[in-house]
N, C-alpha and C positions, 0 to 999 in steps of 0.2 A: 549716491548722495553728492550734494553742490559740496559740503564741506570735503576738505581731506584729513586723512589721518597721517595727520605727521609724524615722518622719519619714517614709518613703517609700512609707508603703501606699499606693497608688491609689486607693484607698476611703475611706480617712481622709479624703486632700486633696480627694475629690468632695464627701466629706458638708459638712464644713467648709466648702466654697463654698458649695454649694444649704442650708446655714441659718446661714451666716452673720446674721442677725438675732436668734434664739436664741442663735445664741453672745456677741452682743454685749449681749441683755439678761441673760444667767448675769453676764456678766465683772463688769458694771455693779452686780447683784445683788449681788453676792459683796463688791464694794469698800464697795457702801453697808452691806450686816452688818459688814463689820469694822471700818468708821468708825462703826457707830450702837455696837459694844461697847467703844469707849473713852469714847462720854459715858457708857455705862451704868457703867466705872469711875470716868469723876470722879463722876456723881453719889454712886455708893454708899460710893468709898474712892478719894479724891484723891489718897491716896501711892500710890496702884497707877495712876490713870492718868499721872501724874508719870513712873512706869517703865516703862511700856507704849505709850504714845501712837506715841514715835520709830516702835516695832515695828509699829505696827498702822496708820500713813501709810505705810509702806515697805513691807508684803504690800496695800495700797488701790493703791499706786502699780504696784504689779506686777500686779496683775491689768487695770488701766485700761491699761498699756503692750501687752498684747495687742490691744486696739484698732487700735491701728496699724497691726501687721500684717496685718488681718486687712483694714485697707480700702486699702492700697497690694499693687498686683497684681504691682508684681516681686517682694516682699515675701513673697505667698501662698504658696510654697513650703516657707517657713521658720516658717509660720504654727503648723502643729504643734508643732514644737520649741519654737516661742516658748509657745508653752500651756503643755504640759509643763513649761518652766521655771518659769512664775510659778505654778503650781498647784504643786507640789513645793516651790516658795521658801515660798508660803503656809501647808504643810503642814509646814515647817520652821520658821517664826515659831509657827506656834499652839504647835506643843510648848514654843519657846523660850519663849514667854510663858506658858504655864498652867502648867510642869513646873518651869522653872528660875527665873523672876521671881518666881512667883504659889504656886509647887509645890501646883496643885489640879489633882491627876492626872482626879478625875473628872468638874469641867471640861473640861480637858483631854482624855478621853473622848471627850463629847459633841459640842464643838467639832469633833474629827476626826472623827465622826460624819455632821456638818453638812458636814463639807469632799467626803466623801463621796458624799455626796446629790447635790452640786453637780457633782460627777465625773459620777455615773450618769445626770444627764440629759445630759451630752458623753458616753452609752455609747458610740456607734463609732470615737470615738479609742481605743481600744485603747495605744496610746503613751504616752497622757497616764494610763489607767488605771494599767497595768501601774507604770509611773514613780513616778504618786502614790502606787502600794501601797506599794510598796518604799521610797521614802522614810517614809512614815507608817511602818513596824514598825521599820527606825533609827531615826529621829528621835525617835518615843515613847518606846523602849527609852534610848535613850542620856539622854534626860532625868528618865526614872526613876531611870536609874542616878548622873545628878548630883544626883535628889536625894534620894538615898537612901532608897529605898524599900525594904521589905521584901518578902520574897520573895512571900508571900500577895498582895501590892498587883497585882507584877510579872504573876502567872501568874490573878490575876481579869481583868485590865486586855489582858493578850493574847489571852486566850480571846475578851473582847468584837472586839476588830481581826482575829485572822484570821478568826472569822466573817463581819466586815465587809466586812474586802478580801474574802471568799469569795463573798460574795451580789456585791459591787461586779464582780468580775472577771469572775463566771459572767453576769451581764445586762452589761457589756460586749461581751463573746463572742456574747451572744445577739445584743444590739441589731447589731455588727458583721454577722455573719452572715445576718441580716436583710436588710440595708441592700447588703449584697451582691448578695444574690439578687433584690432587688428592681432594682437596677442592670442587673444580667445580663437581666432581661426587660424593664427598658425597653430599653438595648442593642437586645435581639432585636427587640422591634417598632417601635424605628427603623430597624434593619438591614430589617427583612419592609415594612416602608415606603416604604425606598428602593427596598429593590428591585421593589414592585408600582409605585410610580411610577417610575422607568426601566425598565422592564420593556417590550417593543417592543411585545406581544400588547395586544390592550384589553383590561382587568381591570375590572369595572363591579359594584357593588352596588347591590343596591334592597333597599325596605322591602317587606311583607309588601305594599304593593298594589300591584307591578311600579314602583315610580316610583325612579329614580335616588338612593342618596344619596352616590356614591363614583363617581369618573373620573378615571381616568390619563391621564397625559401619551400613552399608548399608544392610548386609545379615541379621544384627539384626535387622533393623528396616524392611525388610520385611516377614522375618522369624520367628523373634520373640524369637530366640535362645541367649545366651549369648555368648561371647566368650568362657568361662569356658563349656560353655553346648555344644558348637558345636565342638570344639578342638579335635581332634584323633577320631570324628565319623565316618562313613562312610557317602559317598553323598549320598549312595540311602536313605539313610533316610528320604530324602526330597522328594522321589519320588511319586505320587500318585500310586494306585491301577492298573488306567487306562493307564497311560503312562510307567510302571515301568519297562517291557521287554522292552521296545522302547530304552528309556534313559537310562537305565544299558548297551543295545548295542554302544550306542552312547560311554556313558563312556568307554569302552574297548576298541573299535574303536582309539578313543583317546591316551589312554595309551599305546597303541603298536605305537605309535610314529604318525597315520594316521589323516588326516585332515579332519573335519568334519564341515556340513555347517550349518549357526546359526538354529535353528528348534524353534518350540511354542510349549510350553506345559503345561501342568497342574504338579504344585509343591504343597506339603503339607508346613503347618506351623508348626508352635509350638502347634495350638490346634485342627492341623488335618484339617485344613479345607484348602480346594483347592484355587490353586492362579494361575490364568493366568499370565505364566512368558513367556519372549522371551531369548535363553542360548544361549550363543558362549562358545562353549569347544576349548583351543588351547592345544598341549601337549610342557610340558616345560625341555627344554633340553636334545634334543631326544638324547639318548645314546643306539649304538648296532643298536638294534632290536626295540626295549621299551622305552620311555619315561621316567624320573627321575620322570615327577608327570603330572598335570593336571592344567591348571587355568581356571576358571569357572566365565563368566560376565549372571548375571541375572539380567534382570529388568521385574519389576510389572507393567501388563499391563492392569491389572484388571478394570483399573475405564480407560481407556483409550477404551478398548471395549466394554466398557458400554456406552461410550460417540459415540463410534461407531456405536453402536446399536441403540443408539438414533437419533442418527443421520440418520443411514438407516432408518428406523421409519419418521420421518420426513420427510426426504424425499422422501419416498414411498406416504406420505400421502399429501404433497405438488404435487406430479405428479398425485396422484389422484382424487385432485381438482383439476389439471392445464386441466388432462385429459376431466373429465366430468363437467368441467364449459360449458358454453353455449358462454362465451366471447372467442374470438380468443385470442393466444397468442403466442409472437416470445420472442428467445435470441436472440442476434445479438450480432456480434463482433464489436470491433470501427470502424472497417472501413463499417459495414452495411452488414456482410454478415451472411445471418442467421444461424444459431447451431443449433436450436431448436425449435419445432414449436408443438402445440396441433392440436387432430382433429376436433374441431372445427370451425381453422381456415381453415383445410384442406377445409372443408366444404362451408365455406363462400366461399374462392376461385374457387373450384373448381380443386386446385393440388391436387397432391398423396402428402404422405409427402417427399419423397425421391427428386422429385422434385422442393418443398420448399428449399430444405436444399442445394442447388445447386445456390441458386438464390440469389440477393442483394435488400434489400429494394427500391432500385431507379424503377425494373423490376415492385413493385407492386405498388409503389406510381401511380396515375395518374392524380392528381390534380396538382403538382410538373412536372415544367422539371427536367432533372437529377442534373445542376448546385444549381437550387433550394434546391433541398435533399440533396446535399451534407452542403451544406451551414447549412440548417436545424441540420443537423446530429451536427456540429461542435458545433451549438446554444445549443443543447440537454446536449453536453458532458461540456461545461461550465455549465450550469445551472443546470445540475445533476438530470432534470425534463422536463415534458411539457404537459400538454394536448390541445389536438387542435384537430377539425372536417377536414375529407378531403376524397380522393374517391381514392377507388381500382380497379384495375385491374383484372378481373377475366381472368381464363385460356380459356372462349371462346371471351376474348376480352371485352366484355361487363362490364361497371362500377357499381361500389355500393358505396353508401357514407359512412360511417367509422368515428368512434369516437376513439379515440387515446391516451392511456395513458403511459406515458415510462418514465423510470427512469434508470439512468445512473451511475454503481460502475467501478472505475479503480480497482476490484479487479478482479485475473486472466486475466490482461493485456488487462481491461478493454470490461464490458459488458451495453448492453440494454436489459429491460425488459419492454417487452412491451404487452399492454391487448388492443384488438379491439374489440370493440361493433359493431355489423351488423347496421346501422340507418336508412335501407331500409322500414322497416315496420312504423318506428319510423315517417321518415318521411312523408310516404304515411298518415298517420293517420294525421299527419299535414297540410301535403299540403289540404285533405279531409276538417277536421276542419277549416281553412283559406278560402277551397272555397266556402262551406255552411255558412258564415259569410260573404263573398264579393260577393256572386252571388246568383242570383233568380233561386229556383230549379227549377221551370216549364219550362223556356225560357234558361236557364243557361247565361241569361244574366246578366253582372254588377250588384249587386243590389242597394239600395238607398245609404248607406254604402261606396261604395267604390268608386259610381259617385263623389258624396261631395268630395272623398280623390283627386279624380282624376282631377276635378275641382279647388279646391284648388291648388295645384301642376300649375295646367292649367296656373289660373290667374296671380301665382307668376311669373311664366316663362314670362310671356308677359308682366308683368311690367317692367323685367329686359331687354329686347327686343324691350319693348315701339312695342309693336303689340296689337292685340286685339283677344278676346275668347269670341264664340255666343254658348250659352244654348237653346236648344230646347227643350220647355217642351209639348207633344203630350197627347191628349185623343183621344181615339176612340170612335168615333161615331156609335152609332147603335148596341155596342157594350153588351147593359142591353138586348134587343129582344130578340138577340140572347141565354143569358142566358137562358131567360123567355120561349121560345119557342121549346130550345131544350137540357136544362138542363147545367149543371159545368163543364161534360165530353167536350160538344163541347164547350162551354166559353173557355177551356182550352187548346182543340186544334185548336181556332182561336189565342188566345196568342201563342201560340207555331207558328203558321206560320206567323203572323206578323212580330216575333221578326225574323225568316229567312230570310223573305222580306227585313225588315231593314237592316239586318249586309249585305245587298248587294249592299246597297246605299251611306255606311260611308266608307272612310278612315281607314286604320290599327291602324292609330295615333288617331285617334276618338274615342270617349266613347260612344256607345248606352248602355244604362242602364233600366232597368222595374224599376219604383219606389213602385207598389203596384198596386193592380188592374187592369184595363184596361188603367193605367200612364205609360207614357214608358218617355225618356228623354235622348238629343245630346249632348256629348260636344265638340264644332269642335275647334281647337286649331290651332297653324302655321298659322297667322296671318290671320285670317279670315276675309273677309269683306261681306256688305250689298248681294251684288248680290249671291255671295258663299252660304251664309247664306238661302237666297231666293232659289237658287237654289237646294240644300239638301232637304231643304221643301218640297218643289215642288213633289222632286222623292220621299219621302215618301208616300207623298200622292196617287203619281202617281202607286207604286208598288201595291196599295190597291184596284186598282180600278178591279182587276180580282178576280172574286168570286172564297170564300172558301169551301171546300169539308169537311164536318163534318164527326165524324163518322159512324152517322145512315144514309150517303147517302145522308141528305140532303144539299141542298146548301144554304150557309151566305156571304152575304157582309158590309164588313165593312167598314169607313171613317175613319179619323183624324184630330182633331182640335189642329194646333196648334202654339205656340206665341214663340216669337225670344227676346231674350235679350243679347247684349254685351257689354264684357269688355274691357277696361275702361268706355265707350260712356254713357253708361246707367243704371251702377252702380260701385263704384269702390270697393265695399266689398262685397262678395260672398251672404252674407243673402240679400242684396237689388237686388242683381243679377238674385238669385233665385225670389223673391217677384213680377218684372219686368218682366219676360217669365212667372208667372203664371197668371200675371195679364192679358200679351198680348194672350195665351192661352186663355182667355175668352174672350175677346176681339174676336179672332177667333170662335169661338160659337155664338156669339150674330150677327156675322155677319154673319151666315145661316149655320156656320160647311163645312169641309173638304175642310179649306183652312189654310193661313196661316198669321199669323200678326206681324210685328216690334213692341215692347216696348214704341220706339219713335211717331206710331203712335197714332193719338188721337182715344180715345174709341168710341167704336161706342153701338148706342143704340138695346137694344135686339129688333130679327123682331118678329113682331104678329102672 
């Protein structure tokens, strides 16, 4: 801005300090011209200095009282303002004296003229300018106007002032503006000072013949050198053994004025010992041919590639567990499309890897539709986790079940790491274990076990249904001879064909079960009734009645006896249930074998 802000420009009160000696010999100036113009009144007309003297010790005293301020530092503050004052006091005595004592306006002129002059070499007070102007066109004006001037006087005598304040004001502004801009760049290369010396990297200049004239606090702290110790050496000093024709070409390169690109190299210290550094050579103020000199940015990158190196290390040795683990493993990106995959998921699959690396998690899921997985995907990247069981897709189509662990970083714009477990074997060894515990190895029928589960289950349903479930509990008849006659081998291949006979007589929804021995056992469900009941019997019976072929050729026939109990009718808890078919089962016995009995009927007695 043309105006200034009085008393408080920043600029003002910098200038005013950095020349305070100037200002102190203007102040001093200024007081001896106005004390040497009252001898030049006595000498020439005693009754004027007589009227004048008082006035012209009182603007002498006023300009020496800015001394004061000027060299007491709590003071310095107010230093401006105090100028201001006795410069405008002074500019208010001259008129007083040349206009109203003396009325010699064009004295009076000149003298303001003079006051002026004295202003413009204080041009960057601005404060003190602006102030003086403005008092000088009052204070002129009003003492013309006391002493009656005519208008002609009035309008010669302003045209000389605002030209005056005009040239005063405009090299105010200038010298201001000046004086600013020159602030602002020393500022800046204090600031570019500070910061090259705290600066961590080594910052190093040389002259045009490699020899140091510039060292940071940085080159010493990775160098090890002093400023005193490194000052007028040369660079190569620094150079190692290995790199030293490289980077003395580099250096020349440079100095002939040519640009060179940053390079890595190995630098000596202070006690000789090598230092991975990364250099930018620039050349500084290319004159002619040749460069005036060099500047030199090194930084220590020593524990930087050893973290590097560790790093490689790592994760050489992280892919070579990823590699040779036996679990599958994917990156994936957030949106599910994989990065990165080991071979032994290639494995499990069935891709190459190149074809993994083409594909989207939704392609392998196959327990998941695609909306599912995506959904999945979003649960993952909130929860930052998940393990969960599910089934892949292999590349001939065919599925495998999959155990799933993945963890989710939004680092590098967000990944999954994920480990799959093959659970093919896992679970074959299961499903093995569960069928050896629910089923009869000889017959691979139901065993006792898993009848009860299924029975249980049975009865619940039919309670909630209000229907009813018949238990058939079967013995084979004839069934010991055949041991006794022709050994365990054929016992076991008459159980084996029974139990085929059977499962051709039940329902999908039906339990035929072996309990033990020559025990077998029905459980017919879906509202079963008497005749149903009787029925199924029946055909058991009835499948039996065609002789069995053993394996030594010979031929066995065998019966079944067997008793009928249902639920709710004839028991409403599974143990009275069971109790009730085992009882009617004998009951079937006593009544001559290879028939069949109701629960509800009455017992009948064993025949002779």
């Amino acid at each position: 801005m043309f105006l200034p802000r009085f008393f408080s420009d920043p600029d003002e009160i910098a200038w005013l300090r950095e020349h305070k000696s100037l200002a102190r010999y203007i102040v001093v100036g200024a007081a001896a011209l106005f004390l040497s113009y009252a001898l030049v009144d006595n000498y020439i007309t005693p009754y004027s200095f007589e009227r004048t003297w008082l006035w012209r010790l009182l603007g002498a005293l006023m300009c020496l009282s800015t001394l004061w301020s000027l060299e007491e530092s709590r003071l310095s503050r107010w230093a401006i303002a105090h100028f201001t004052l006795a410069s405008s006091s002074v500019i208010a005595i001259v008129c007083l004296i040349f206009l109203q004592l003396l009325r010699q306006p064009a004295i009076a002129l000149a003298s303001l003229m003079q006051c002026f002059m004295l202003m413009a070499m204080l041009g960057p007070l601005r404060s003190l300018t602006w102030a003086g102007s403005l008092v000088a066109a009052l204070a002129f004006n009003a003492g013309l106007y006391a002493a009656n001037a005519d208008l002609q006087t009035v309008v010669l005598h302003n045209v000389f002032i605002v030209f005056g304040v005009s040239v005063l004001l405009s090299t105010s502004h200038a010298a201001h503006r000046n004086y600013r801009q020159q602030r602002s760049l020393q500022q800046l290369a204090q600031d570019q000072a500070r910061i090259v010396e705290h600066a961590s990297d080594a910052i190093i200049a040389c002259d045009s013949r490699g020899r140091v004239t510039s060292w940071n606090h940085g080159a010493t702290q990775i160098f090890g050198y002093g400023v005193a110790g490194a000052m007028g050496k040369p660079l190569d000093m620094l150079f190692s053994p290995g790199s030293h024709t490289l980077d003395s070409q580099r250096l020349r390169q440079t100095l002939k004025g040519e640009t060179t690109e940053p390079f890595q190299s190995r630098w000596l210290d202070a006690l000789a010992r090598e230092i991975d550094v990364t250099v930018t050579m620039s050349p500084l103020e290319a004159s002619n041919a040749y460069a005036a000199g060099v500047s030199v940015i090194a930084q220590d990158i020593t524990l930087l590639l050893h973290a590097e190196r560790r790093l490689r290390e790592k994760d050489s040795q992280f892919r070579t567990a990823i590699e040779t683990s036996r679990e599958g493993f994917w990156a994936a990106d957030q949106h599910g499309r994989l990065i990165d995959v080991n071979q032994a998921y290639c494995r499990m699959s069935g891709y190459a890897r190149a074809e993994l690396l083409t594909m989207h998690i939704e392609a392998l899921e196959a327990a998941e539709n695609p909306e599912e997985t995506r959904q999945h995907i979003e649960t993952v990247m909130r929860k930052g986790y998940d393990s969960f069981e599910t089934q892949h897709r292999r590349a001939d189509g065919s599925v495998w079940p999959a155990e799933v662990n993945v963890n989710y970083t939004d680092l590098n714009g967000g990944r999954f790491y994920v480990f799959i477990r093959d659970l093919t074997e896992r679970k074959r060894v299961e499903a093995l274990a569960w069928r050896q515990a629910n089923f009869d190895l000889l017959t691979q029928l139901p065993n006792r076990a898993l009848l009860f589960d299924r029975l249980e289950k049975a009865c619940a349903q039919a309670s909630r249904q209000s229907q009813n479930v018949a238990l058939l509990f079967a013995d084979l008849d004839g069934f010991k001879q055949v041991n006794d006659q022709h050994g365990h081998a054929a016992g076991d291949a008459v159980l084996q064909e029974v139990a085929q006979r059977w499962e051709t007589c039940v329902r999908s929804a039906d339990t035929l079960a072996r309990l033990g021995g020559d025990e077998f056992a029905v459980v017919l469900g879906g509202g079963i009734d008497h005749d149903s009941a009787a029925t199924t019997a029946q055909k058991l019976i009835d499948v039996l009645r065609a002789p069995i072929v053993l394996p030594n050729g010979a031929v066995a026939t065998v019966g079944a006896s067997i008793g009928i109990a249902t639920f709710p009718l004839d028991a409403r808890s599974m143990d009275a249930l069971l109790s009730r078919a085992d009882a009617a089962m004998y009951t079937s016995k006593r009544k001559g074998k290879n028939t069949y009995s109701f629960a509800d009927q009455p017992p009948v007695a064993a025949q002779a």
